[in-house]
N, C-alpha and C positions, 0 to 999 in steps of 0.2 A: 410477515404473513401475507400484505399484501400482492407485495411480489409474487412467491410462491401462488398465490390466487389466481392472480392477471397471469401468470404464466401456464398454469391450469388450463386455462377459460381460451387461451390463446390457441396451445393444443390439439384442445375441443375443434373451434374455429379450423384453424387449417389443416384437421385430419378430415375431418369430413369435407371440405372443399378439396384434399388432392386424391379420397375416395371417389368419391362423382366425377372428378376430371378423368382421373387414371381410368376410372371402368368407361370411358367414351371412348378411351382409345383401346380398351379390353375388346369390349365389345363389336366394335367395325372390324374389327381385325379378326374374330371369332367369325365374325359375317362373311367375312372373303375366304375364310381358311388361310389365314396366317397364323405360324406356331407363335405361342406366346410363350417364352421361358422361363417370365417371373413377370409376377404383379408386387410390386415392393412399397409399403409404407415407410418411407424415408430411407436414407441413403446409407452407404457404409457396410460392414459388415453386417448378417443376416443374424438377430436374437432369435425369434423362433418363430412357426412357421405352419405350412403344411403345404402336401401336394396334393392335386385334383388333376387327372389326367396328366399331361406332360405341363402343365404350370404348375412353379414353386410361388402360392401366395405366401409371403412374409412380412416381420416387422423388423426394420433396419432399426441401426445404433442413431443415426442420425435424423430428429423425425423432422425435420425443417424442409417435406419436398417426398417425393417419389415417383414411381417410374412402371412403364411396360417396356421389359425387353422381349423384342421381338427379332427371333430368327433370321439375320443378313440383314437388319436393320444399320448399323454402323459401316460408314466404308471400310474397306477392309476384310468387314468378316467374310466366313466362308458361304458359298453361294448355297442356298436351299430352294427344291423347287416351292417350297412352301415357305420361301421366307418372305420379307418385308420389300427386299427389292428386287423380288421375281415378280411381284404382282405389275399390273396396270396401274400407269400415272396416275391416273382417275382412281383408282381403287385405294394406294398411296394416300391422294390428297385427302379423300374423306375421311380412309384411319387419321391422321394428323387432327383433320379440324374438330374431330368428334369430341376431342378432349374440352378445348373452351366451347363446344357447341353445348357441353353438358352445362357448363359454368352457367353458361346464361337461360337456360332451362330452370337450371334450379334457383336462379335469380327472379325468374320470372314466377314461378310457382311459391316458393316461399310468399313473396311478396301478396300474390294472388290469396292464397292463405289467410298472411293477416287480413288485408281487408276485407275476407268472409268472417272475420271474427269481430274487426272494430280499425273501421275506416276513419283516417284523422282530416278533419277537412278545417282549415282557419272559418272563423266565424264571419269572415265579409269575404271567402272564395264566391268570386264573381263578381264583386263590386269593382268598379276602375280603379286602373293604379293610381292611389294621393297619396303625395308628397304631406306627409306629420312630421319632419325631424329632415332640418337642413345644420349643420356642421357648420359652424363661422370660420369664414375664412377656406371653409372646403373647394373639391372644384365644383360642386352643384352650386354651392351658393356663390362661387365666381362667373359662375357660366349664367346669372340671373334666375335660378329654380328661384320659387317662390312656397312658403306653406300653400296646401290645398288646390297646386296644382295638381291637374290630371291629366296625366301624360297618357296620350291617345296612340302613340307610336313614335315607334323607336327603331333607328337605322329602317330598315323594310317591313318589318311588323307591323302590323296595324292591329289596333287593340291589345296589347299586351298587358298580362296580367303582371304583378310587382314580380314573381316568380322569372318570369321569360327578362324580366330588365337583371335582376342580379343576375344571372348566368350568362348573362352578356358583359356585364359588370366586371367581373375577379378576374374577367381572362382581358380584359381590354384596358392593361395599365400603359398609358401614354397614348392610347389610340380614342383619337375624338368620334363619341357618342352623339351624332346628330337625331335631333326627336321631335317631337309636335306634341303640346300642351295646351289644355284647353285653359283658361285663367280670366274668369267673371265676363262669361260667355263667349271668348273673343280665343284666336289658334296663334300662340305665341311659337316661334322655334328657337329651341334651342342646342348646345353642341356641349356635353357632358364631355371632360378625358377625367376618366379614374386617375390616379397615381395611386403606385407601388405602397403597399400598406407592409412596412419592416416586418411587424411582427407577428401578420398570416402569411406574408409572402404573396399574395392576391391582391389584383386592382379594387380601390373603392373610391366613389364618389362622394361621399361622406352626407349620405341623408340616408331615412327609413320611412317605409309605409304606414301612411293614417292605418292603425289596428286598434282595437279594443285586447287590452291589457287584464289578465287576470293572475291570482295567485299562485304562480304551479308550486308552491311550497313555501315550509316556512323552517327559518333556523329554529334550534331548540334555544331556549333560555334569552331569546332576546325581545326587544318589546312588543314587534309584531303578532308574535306568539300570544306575551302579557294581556295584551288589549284587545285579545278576543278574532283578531282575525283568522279565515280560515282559507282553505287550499279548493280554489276556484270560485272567489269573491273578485267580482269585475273591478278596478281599477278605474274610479269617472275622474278625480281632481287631486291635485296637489298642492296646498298653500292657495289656494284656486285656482292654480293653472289645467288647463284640460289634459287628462292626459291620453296624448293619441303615439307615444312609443314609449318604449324604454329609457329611451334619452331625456325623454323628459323630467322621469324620476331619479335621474345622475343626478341633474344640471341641479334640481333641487335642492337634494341634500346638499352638494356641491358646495349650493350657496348660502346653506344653511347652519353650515359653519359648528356642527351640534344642538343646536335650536330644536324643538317640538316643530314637526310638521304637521298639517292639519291636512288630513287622507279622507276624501270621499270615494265608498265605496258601495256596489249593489249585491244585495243577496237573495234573492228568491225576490227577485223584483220590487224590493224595496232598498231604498239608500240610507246609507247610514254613515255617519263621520266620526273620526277618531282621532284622537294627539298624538303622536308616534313620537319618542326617542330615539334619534341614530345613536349607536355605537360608531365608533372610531376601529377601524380594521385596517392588516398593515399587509399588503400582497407578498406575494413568493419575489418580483423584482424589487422590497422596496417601496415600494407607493402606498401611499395613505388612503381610505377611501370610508366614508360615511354610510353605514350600512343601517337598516331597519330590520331586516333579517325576513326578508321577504325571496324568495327567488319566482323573476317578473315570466311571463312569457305569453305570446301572443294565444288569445281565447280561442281555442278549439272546440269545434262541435263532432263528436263522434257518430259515426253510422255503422249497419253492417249493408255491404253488399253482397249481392246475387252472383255468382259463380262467372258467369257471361260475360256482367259487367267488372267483375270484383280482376280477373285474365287482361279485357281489355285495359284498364286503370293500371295496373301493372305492367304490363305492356309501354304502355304511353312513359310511366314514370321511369321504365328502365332508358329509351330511347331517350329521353332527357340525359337521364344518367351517362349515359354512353356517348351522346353531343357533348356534355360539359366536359369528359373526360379527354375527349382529342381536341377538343378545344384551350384545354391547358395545357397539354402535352403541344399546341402548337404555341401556344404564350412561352413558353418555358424555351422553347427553340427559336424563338422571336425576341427573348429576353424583355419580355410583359409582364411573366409572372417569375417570380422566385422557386428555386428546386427544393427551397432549405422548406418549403411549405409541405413536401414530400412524406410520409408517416412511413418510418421501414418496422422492423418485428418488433421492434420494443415501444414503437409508438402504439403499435397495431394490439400489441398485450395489452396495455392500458387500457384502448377502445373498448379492447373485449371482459375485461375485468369489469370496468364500468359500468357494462351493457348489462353481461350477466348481474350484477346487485341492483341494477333496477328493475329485473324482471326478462322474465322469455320474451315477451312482447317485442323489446329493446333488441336482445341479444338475435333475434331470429332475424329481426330488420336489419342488422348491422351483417347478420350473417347474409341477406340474399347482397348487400352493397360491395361488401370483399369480393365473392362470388363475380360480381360484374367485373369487377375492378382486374380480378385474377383474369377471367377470360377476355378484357380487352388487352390486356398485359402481355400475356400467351401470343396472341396476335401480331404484335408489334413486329416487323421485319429484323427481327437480331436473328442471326446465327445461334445455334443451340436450340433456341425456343421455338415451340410449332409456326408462328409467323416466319420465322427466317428459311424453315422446312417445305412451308408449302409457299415459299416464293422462289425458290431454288426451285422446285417442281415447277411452276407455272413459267421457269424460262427453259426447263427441257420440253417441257409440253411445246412450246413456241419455237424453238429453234430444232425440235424435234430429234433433239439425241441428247446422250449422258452428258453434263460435264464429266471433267476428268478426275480422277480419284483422288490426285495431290490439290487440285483445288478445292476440292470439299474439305479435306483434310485443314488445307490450311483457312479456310474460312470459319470452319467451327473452332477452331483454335482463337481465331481469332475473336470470334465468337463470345469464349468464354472469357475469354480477359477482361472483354467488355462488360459482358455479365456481375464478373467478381469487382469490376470497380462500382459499376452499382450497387453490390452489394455493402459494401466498404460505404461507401459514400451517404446509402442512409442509414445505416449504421451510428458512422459518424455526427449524421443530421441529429437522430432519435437519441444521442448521448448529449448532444450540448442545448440541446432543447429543454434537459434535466438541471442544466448547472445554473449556478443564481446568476443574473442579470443577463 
């Protein structure tokens, strides 16, 4: 059933992201008076359908994808004065881009959405970035990080938030992180290199930010539960240790070997301390691990924003989104980061199965992130895909005449091989990502 669910909710997901795409390129082409012959959800042969003036909208066999065919759009076809390659370069390149220019509209709107409904902000957004949680033996703690430093800048940033250091982080495996850290009044430097983390396929440096830790949930039937705890009770101590990340309450149980831990924690502003029994729990690879049945995560304060600002915020956090994303794609070309970290359709089912049982909230946020993800994708200079389309146009705009028919020809051929081994490849990813160990 799950399957079937994730594959549902998956559907869902990229129907309405190749709707929005598709009608960007519907529409500019409707704008110039270009014939459109078909609006197609998914590929293959046409199931059923309808027409509206000369376009046949339908739903193909295959629903992984769809398409505007437009009139002399392909090389080859027959010339129309109203087709795709009677228009003007310029008229050309805008039908192409309109398709991810929608992607990222609707990325940016969704987004803007949620946080007029309920803005998630960490409970120390704004405070300096400290170092709570250094890794023994990692490269922070080789590189001399210290707890409770606060790193003041990193490479050219000044003032950076922990936010701005991981996304510089995942993508910079083997490449030295030089920073300035403030440490009991005094500006110490130091030179962070991530390494390759096997099993995200992304650079870490192996620390986490001083946070306040609360409840985001709790297992059924285990002691956490028993003893009264509840889902957004702040996290202060462990066996007395302070607890300023998650790591802290590993190391804990860790070493706690099944023993009672001794959990202080705040509820409406007062503390309260509790004996917890781990359980013994055995992973999907194999590994043993001491669990309370608490699921940890960093304390959130929620707001709503103003329309203005709720557009701007959205905005900011897509252009994040969109640095981190060519930023990996240039780790992964640099062989920094791992491709096998890549999620193809059956990763991408899961996310959205997930999303969807936690709620709309989830699943709309996951939808405006695909959405990016599809229109920086689009982009990309491959052959086939609107990047490779309007880069082929910007060198007859520049050299100021057609290429020749057979080179088109064999560039989109070429194109597509490339394509289909992507395809293939995370395919292959999203399958052994499945298998035990």
């Amino acid at each position: 059933m799950a399957f079937f669910e994730n594959l549902w909710w998956l559907l869902v997901l990229i129907g309405i992201m190749i709707v929005i795409h598709e009608l960007g390129h519907y529409w500019a082409a409707r704008w110039f008076d270009v014939r459109v012959d078909a609006f197609s959800i998914g590929f293959g042969p046409r199931i059923f359908g309808f027409r509206r003036g000369e376009t046949d909208f339908r739903i193909s066999l295959i629903p992984f994808g769809g398409y505007v065919r437009m009139a002399g759009e392909q090389p080859g076809d027959e010339q129309d004065p109203r087709g795709f390659q009677a228009k003007p370069r310029w008229q050309r390149l805008i039908v192409v881009f309109a398709g991810p220019a929608m992607n990222i509209v609707l990325a940016v709107a969704l987004l803007a959405g949620l946080f007029m409904v309920r803005y998630p902000q960490l409970a120390n957004a704004g405070a300096p970035a400290t170092v709570g949680y250094i890794k023994p033996d990692g490269p922070a703690a080789k590189a001399g990080a210290r707890l409770g430093d606060v790193i003041i800048q990193v490479e050219n940033q000044q003032g950076p938030a922990w936010e701005d250091i991981m996304l510089r982080e995942v993508v910079s495996a083997g490449k030295p992180m030089p920073m300035l850290v403030k440490r009991n009044g005094e500006e110490v430097r130091l030179v962070v290199t991530p390494v390759l983390d096997e099993r995200t396929g992304v650079g870490s440096a192996g620390w986490a930010e001083q946070t306040d830790i609360e409840v985001g949930g709790l297992l059924p039937g285990m002691d956490a539960e028993k003893k009264g705890l509840k889902t957004g009770d702040v996290l202060i101590s462990i066996n007395g240790e302070p607890i300023r990340t998650v790591y802290t309450i590993h190391e804990a149980l860790a070493a706690s070997e099944g023993s009672p831990v001794d959990v202080v924690y705040r509820r409406d502003g007062e503390e309260r301390s509790v004996s917890i029994n781990p359980a013994q729990s055995e992973e999907a690879n194999g590994e043993k691990r001491w669990l309370i049945g608490i699921k940890l995560a960093p304390r959130v304060i929620y707001t709503q924003l103003g329309l203005g600002e709720a557009v701007r915020e959205s905005v900011n956090q897509n252009l994040k989104g969109a640095t981190l994303i060519f930023r990996f794609l240039q780790s992964i070309i640099e062989r920094r980061s791992s491709a096998k970290s890549l999620e193809g359709p059956i990763g991408i089912a899961q996310l959205s199965g997930q999303a969807a049982r936690e709620g709309a909230y989830t699943f709309i946020g996951l939808m405006a992130t695909v959405s990016l993800n599809l229109a920086i994708f689009n982009l990309l200079p491959i052959p086939i895909l609107d990047g490779g389309v309007i880069l082929l146009l910007l060198i007859e705009i520049f050299i100021r005449r057609d290429l020749s028919l057979q080179l088109k020809e064999n560039i989109f051929k070429l194109g597509f091989v490339f394509l289909m081994m992507i395809v293939v490849f995370v395919i292959y990813n999203d399958i052994t990502k499945l298998l035990p160990g």
